[in-house]
Each structure stands twice: as structure tokens, then as C-alpha cells.
C-alpha positions as CSV (number, residue, x, y, z in Angstrom):
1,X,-14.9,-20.0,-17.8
2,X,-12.8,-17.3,-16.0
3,X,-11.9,-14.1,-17.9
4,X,-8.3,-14.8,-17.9
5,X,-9.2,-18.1,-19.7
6,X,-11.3,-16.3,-22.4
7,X,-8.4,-14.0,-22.6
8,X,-5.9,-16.6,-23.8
9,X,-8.6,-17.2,-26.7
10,X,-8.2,-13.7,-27.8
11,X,-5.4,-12.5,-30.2
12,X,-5.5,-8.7,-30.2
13,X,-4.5,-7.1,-33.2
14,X,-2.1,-5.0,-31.3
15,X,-0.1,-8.1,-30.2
16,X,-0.2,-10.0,-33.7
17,X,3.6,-10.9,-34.5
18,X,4.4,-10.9,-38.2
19,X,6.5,-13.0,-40.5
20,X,8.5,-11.0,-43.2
21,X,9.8,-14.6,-44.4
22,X,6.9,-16.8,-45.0
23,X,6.7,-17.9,-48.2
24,X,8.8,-18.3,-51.5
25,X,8.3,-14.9,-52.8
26,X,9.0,-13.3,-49.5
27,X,12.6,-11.6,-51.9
28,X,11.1,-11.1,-54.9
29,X,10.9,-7.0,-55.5
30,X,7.1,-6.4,-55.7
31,X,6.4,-8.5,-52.8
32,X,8.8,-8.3,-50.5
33,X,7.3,-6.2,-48.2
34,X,4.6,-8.2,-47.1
35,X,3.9,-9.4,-43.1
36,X,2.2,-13.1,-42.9
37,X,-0.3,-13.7,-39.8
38,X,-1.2,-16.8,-38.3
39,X,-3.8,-16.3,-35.7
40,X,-5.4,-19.7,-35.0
41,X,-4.3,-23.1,-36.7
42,X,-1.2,-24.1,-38.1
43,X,-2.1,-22.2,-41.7
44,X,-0.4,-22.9,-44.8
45,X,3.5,-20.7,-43.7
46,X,6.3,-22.0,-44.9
47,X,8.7,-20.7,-42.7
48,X,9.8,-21.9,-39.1
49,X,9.9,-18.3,-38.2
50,X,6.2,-18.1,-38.7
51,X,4.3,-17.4,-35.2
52,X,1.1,-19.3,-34.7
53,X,-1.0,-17.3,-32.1
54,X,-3.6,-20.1,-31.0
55,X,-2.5,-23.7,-32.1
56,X,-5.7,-25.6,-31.1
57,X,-7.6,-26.9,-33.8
58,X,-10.2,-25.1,-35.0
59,X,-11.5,-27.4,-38.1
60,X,-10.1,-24.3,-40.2
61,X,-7.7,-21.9,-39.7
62,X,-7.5,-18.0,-39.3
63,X,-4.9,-15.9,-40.9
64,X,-4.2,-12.5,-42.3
65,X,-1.8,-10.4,-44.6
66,X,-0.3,-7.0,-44.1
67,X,1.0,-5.3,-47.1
68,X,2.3,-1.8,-47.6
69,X,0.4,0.1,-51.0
70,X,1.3,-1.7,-54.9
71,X,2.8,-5.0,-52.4
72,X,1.2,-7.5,-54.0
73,X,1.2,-11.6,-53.0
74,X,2.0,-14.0,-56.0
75,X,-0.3,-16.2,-57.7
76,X,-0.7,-19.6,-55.9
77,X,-3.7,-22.0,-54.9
78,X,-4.9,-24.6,-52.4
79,X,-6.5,-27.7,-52.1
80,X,-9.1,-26.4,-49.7
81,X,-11.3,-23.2,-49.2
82,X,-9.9,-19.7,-48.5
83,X,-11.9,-16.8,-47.9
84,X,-10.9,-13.4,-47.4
85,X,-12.5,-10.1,-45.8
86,X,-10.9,-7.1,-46.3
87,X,-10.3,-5.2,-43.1
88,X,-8.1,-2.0,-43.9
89,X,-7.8,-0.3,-47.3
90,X,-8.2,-0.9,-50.8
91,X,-7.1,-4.4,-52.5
92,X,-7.1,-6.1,-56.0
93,X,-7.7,-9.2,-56.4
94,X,-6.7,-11.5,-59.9
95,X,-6.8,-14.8,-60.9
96,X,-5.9,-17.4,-63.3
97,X,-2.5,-19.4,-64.6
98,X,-0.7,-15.8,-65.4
99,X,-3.1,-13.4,-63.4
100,X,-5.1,-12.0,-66.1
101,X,-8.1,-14.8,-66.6
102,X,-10.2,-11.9,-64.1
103,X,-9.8,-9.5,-61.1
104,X,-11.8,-7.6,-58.5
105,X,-11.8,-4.9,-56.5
106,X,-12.5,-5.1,-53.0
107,X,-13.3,-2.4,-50.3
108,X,-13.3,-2.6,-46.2
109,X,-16.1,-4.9,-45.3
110,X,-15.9,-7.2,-48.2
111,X,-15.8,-10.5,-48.2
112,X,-14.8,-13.1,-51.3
113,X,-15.1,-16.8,-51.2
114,X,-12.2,-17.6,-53.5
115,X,-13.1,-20.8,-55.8
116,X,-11.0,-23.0,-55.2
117,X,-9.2,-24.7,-57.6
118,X,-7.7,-21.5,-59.5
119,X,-4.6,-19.6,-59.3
120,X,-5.2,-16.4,-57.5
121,X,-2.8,-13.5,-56.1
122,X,-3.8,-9.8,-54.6
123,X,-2.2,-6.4,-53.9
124,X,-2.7,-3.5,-51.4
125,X,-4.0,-0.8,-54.1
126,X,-5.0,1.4,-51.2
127,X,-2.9,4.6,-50.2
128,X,-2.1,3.4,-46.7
129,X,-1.1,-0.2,-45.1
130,X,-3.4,-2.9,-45.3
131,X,-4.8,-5.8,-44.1
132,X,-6.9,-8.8,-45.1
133,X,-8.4,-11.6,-42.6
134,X,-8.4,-14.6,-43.9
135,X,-10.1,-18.1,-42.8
136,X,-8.6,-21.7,-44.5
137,X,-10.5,-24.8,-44.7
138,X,-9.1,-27.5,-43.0
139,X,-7.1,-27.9,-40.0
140,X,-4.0,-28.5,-42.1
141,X,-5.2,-26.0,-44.8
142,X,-4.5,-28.6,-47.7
143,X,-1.4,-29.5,-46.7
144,X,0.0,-26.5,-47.9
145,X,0.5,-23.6,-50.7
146,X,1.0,-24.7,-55.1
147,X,2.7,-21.9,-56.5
148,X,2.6,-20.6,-60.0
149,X,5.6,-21.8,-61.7
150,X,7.3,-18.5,-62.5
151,X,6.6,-17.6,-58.9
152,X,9.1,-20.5,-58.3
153,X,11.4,-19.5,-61.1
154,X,11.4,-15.8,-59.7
155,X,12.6,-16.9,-56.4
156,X,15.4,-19.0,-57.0
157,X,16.8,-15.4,-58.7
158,X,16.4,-14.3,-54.9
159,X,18.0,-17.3,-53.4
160,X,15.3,-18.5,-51.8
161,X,14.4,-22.5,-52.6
162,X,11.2,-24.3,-51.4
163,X,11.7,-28.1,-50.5
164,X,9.5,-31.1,-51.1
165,X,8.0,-30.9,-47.7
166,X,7.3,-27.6,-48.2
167,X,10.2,-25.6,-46.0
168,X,11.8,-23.0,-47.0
169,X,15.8,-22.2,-47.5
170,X,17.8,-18.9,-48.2
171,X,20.9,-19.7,-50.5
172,X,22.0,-16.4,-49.9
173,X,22.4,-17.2,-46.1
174,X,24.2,-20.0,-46.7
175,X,21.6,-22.4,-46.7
176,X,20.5,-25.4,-48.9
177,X,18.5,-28.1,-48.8
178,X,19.1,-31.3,-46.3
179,X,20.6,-34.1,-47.6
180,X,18.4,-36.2,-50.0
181,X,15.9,-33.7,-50.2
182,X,14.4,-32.4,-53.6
183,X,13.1,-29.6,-54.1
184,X,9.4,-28.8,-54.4
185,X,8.3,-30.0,-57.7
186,X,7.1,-27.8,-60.3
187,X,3.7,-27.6,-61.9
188,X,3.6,-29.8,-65.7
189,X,2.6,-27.9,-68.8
190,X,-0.5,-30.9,-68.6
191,X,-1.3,-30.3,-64.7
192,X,-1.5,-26.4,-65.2
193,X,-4.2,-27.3,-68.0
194,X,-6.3,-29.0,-65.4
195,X,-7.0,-25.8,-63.4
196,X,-9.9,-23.6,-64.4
197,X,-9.7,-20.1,-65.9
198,X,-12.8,-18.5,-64.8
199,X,-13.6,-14.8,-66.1
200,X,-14.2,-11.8,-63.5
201,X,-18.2,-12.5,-64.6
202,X,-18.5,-16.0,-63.6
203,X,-16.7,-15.3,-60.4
204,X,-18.2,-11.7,-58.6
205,X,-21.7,-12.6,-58.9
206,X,-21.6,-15.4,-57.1
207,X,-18.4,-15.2,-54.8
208,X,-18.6,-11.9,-53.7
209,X,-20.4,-10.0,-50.9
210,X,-20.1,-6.5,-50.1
211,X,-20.1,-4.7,-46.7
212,X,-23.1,-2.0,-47.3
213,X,-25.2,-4.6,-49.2
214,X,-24.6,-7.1,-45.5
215,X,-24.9,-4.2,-43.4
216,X,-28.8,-3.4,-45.3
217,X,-29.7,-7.7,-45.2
218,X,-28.6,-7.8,-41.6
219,X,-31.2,-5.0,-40.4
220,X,-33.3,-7.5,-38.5
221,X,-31.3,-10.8,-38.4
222,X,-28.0,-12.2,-38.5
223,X,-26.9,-12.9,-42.6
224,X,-25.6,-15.9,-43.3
225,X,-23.0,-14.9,-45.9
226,X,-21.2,-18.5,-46.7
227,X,-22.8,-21.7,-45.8
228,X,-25.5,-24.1,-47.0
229,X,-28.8,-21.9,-46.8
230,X,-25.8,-18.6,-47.0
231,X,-26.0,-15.8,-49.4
232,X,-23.1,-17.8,-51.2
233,X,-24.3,-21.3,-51.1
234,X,-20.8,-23.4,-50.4
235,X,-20.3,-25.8,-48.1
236,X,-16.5,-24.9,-47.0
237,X,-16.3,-26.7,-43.2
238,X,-17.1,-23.4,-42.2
239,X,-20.0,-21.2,-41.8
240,X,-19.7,-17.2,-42.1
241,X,-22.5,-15.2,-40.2
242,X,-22.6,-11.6,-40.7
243,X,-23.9,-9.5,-37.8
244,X,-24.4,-6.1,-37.8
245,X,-26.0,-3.0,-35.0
246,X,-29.5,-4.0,-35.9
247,X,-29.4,-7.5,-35.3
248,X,-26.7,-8.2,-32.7
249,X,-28.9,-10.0,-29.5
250,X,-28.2,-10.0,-26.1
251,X,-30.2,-13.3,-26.2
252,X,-27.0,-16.2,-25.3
253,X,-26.1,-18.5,-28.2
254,X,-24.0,-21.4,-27.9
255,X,-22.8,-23.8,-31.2
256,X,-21.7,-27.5,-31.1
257,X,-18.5,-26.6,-33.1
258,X,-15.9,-23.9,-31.9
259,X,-16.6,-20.5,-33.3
260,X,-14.7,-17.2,-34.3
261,X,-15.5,-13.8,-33.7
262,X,-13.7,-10.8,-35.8
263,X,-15.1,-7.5,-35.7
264,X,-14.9,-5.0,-38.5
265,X,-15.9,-2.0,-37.4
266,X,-16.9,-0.6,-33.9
267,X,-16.1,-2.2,-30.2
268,X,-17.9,-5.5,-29.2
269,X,-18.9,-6.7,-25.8
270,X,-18.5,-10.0,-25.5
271,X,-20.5,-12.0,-22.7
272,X,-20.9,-15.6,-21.2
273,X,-21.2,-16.9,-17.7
274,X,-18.0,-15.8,-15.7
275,X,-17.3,-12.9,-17.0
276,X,-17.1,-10.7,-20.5
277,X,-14.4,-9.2,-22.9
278,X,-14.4,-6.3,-25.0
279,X,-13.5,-7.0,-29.0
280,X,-12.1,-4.3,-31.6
281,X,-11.6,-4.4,-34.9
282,X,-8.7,-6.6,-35.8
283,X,-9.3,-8.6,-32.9
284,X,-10.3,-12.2,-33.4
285,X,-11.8,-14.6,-30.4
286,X,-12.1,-18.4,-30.3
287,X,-15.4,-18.9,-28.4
288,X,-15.6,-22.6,-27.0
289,X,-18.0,-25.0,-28.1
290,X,-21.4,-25.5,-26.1
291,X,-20.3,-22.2,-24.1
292,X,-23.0,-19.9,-23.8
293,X,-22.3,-16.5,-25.2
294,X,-24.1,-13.2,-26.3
295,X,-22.4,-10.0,-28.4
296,X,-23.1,-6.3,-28.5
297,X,-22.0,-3.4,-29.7
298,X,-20.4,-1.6,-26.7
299,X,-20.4,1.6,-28.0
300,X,-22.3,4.1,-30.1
301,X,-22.1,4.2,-34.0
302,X,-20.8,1.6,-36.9
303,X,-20.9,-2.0,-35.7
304,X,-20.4,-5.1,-37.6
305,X,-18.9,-8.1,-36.9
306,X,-18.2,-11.4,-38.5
307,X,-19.1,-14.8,-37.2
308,X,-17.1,-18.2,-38.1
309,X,-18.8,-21.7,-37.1
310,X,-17.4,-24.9,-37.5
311,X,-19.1,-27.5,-39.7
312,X,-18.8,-30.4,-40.3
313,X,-18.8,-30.3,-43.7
314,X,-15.7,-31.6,-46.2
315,X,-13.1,-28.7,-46.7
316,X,-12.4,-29.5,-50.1
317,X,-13.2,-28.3,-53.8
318,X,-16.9,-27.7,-54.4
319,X,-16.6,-25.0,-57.0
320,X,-16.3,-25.3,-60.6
321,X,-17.0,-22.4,-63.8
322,X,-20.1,-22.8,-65.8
């Protein structure tokens, strides 16, 4: 494979193109301000304006969030798995039917398997812009985003109303819903009881990772962070490797499903037969099944990297509190 085909499977972070319109709270004050990514897979956006960088399916998709500091993104859930990694500054997350069932704090490097199954929302609490990578189970992520009720109720104050099929329409632009379509249908007081509300102790321990405690279990081998035998034992459709300095291998690998590569801190090298690329942080590849690869750290100093495999495993709920 030629360089310049590689280089179509590599969104830089430098050329990502954000939506400011992407989902139903994209008017309500408080989160407003917030930049949607979609970097490979059709992802969960409910705008047309929404950008998809790489539209080949992956088996899962790969997204991320941009938010300015106290820009928060409203409670909501999915039918599949979502995991996030925190790439630039400080964020909260918080969970549960109103946002106050449990929360967690999450610095660069960190990585949360969010259970799924539970209403969860998160804010930049960091003193600078931020971002979070996320990856989606699924190839059409679920089908799609379920909103907290009074994240619906907010928005119609906004103008903006979400339709059955999951588009959005701004009143206040003079839009409205085609004819003989309803809007999207709220949440009963009896469906809302169905979803767990699991406390900040039943969810850290065993959904949470963070960066220096990966960086000191990766010293001699790749950690596998979220998979069957991983650190978090979940089955997703995914598999998350963590690879750090220590136990990055020139030695080529190749995998039977498609694989991602993100880097979180320092500059990768990125080699195969026909050529190589060179990965920062914020970057994200799509390496091609079967292809024969290696990755390094290119330069001196801080180097970690995170690994996404296909599986072949059911993207579905396989969570549930104690």
C-alpha cells in the first residue's frame, strides 16, 4: 500500500472539521459552545451539517468533542458501547436520570468505558479548550442518541426540534418538521425507571483506567485496557490496547479486523511495506486488515499511544450495577 493510500486513512487533527449544530442541545446556554467530531463511521450526529472524515466501516466508530472550559454536553445514552479518552484538559463526568446518581474526574490519558445503559453527560472543567476521543460500538452506533427528557424540553425553548428519525430542525430559521413527521418521542415516567442509577463507587473501580497507572503496566508489553482478557473485562466489538515507550516493537503486527491508532502523547512512526507515516497526538489512522505494520516512537521523551481492534464481538449492553 502506497503512502498516499495510507494517507487518505489518516485524519490529522489539524484538518478535523467541526459541527457547532449536532445535536439537540447545540442552543441551549451552557452547551452551546461545543464542536462535534466525526472521524471514522457515520457516529451518532444528528445534523446534515455533520462532516464524516472516513465513512468506511469500521465495526465501530471514532469520534470526539471539543468544548471551551464549564461547556458541558447534556445527559443522554445509547444502545451500544461508548468509551471515552481524554486527550486535552480537565473533564467531569456525571451520570444518572438527573446527573447527580455519580461523577468522575478525568485527567489527559484517561480512559472510561461508560456502562451502558445509563444516562451520562460531561463538561470541560479544565482552564483551556478541550478535547475528548471517543470510540462507539457499532457501525451505526445504536441507531442513534436517547436524550434526557428535560434536555428535550430545554431545546424546544431554543427552537430547535428533533424528529422521529432522529434529524434535527431550527424553528427559529424557519424550519419545521416534514409533513407527517412526529417528533422524536419522549422518554415515559415507566421507561426512565428501567435505566440503572449506579453510584460513582460501583462505576470508577471497574470502568476507569488512568494514564500513569497504563503508562507503569505497559513497561514491558502492550496493556490490554478493554477487551475480554483487558484490564476492564467487557466485550464492546472492540478491543483497546494501550502502548506506551517501553513496549512499542518494531517487530510487524497485522490483525484480521481493521484497527485504529491515536496517539496521546509524543510523535509515532508508523511503518508497513511501501512506505511509513508519522502520527501526533490527535491524529487517528485506520490501519487495514491483514496489512503488516509496526509503531515507534519517532522522537525522544513521553510516548503513548492507543490501539483500537475490531472484534467480533456483539456491540450491545453487557454491563449492569451490582
Amino acid at each position: 500500500m502506497t503512502p498516499q493510500d495510507m494517507e487518505t486513512r489518516i485524519v490529522r487533527y489539524g484538518d478535523l472539521r467541526p459541527c457547532r449544530t449536532a445535536f439537540i442541545d447545540a442552543h441551549t446556554p451552557g452547551s452551546d459552545q461545543k464542536e462535534n467530531f466525526t472521524i471514522i463511521g457515520g457516529g451518532v450526529s444528528e445534523s446534515a451539517d455533520q462532516h464524516v472524515h472516513i465513512t468506511t466501516p469500521h465495526g465501530f466508530n471514532i469520534g470526539a468533542a471539543g468544548q471551551p472550559p464549564m461547556c458541558r454536553n447534556s445527559l443522554h445514552l445509547h444502545r451500544t458501547a461508548e468509551v471515552f479518552f481524554v486527550l486535552k484538559g480537565r473533564w467531569r463526568f456525571f451520570w444518572g436520570r438527573w446527573g447527580d446518581a455519580g461523577e468522575a474526574v478525568l485527567e489527559e490519558g484517561d480512559i472510561f468505558n461508560i456502562p451502558t445503559g445509563i444516562f451520562r453527560g460531561f463538561e470541560n472543567i479544565g482552564n483551556d479548550y478541550g478535547m475528548i476521543m471517543a470510540i462507539l460500538g457499532g457501525d451505526d452506533a445504536g441507531g442513534g442518541v436517547i436524550w434526557a427528557p428535560q434536555v428535550i424540553e430545554d431545546a424546544k425553548d431554543h427552537g430547535l426540534v428533533l424528529s422521529e428519525k432522529g434529524r434535527l430542525y431550527d424553528t427559529k430559521k424557519g424550519e419545521a418538521l416534514p409533513d407527517g413527521e412526529s417528533p422524536m418521542p419522549q422518554l415515559t415516567d415507566e421507561e426512565l425507571k428501567q435505566f440503572p442509577e449506579p453510584t460513582s463507587m460501583q462505576v470508577v473501580g471497574g470502568h476507569i483506567r488512568r494514564y500513569w497507572d497504563m503508562m507503569a503496566i505497559s513497561d514491558k508489553e502492550p496493556a490490554i485496557v478493554i477487551g475480554e482478557n483487558g484490564i476492564i473485562r467487557d466485550k464492546p466489538g472492540f478491543q483497546v490496547n494501550f502502548v506506551s515507550r517501553k513496549s512499542a516493537s518494531e517487530r510487524p503486527q497485522s490483525h484480521d479486523r481493521v484497527s485504529v491508532l491515536m496517539p496521546v502523547k509524543g510523535h509515532w512512526r508508523v511503518d508497513w511495506d511501501g512506505g511509513s507515516a508519522t502520527l501526533a497526538p490527535g491524529d487517528t489512522m485506520s490501519v487495514p486488515k491483514e496489512l503488516q505494520h509496526s509503531f515507534v516512537p519517532s522522537m525522544t521523551g513521553e510516548a503513548s499511544i492507543y490501539q483500537v481492534i475490531g472484534t467480533d464481538d456483539p456491540a450491545g449492553a453487557t454491563w449492569k450495577p451490582n
